[in-house]
GULUM-217185 format. One line per 3 residues: number of its first residue (from 1); their letters; for each residue z negated, x negated, y of C-alpha. Coordinates in Angstrom, 3 decimals. Example, Ala and Ser with C-alpha at 12.3 -4.5 7.8 and 13.67 -1.06 7.14 Angstrom:
! residues 2
1) as) -7.800,-12.300,-4.500  -7.140,-13.670,-1.060
This chain:
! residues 84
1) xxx) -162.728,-96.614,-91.264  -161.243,-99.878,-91.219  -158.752,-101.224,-88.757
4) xxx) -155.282,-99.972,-89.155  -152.911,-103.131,-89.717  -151.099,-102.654,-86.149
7) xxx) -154.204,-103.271,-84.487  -155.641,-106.164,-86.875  -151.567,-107.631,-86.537
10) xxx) -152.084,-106.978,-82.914  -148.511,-105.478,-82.869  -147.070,-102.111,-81.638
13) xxx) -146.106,-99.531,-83.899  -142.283,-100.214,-81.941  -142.380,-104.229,-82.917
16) xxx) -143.129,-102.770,-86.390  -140.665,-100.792,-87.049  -137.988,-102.941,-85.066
19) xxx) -138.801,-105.792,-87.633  -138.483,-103.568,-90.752  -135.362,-102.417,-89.252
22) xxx) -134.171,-105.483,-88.943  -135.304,-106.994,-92.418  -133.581,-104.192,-95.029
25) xxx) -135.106,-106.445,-97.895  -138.857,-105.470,-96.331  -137.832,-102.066,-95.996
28) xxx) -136.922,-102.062,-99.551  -140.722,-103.686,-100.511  -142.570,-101.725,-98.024
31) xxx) -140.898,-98.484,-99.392  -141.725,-99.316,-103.112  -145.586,-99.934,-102.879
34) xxx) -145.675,-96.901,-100.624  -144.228,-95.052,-103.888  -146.488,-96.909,-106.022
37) xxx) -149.109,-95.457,-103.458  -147.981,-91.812,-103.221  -147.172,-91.421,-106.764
40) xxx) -151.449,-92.071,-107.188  -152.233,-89.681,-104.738  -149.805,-87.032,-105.711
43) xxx) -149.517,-87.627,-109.084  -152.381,-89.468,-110.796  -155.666,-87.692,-109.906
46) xxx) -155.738,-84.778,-111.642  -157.891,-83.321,-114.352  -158.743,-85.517,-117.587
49) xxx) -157.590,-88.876,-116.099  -160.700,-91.309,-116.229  -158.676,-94.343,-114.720
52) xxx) -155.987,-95.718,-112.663  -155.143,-99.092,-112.296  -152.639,-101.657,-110.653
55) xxx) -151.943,-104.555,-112.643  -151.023,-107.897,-110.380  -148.183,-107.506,-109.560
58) xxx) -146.936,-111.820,-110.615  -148.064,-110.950,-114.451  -144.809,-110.738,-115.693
61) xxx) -146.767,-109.747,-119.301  -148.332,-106.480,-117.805  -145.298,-103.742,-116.746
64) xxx) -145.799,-100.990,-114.762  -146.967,-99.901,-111.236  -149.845,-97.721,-112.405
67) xxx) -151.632,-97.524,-115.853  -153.211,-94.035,-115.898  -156.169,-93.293,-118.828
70) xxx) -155.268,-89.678,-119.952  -157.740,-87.963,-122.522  -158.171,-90.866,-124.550
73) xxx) -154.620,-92.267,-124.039  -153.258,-94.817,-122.122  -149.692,-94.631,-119.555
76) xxx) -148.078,-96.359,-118.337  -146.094,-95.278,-114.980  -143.115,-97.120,-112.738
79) xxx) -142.618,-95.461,-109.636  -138.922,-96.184,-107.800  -138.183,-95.755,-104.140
82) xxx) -134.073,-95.119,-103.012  -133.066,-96.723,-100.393  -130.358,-94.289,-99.871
């Protein structure tokens, strides 16, 4: 298993989560590609899908957080996190 990013950052998980406090705009990214993340692992592995994939996420051309290959057909899925 690799490193988790608190010990590779050599930070505590305290100075973490004071910065994110802190920073409302991080907490705002950090809680969307968590979504993007849970809505794969909840969502997106079922039965009959043969693919999931990210797009990068600068190619304005390509939309979506996840397209999912469903029987044949392709989806594509934006996941949303509230900050409220």
């Amino acid at each position: 298993m690799a490193d988790s990013i608190l010990k590779r950052w050599d930070i505590t998980p305290e100075e973490l989560t004071e910065v994110i406090d802190q920073n409302p705009s991080l907490r705002g990214m950090i809680l969307g590609y968590l979504a993007e993340l849970k809505l794969e692992k909840l969502w997106l592995s079922g039965q009959g899908i043969s693919g999931v994939t990210k797009h990068d996420d600068h190619d304005r051309k390509k939309k979506g957080d996840r397209v999912v290959r469903y029987k044949d057909h392709e989806f594509i899925f934006e996941s949303k996190s509230l900050l409220t």
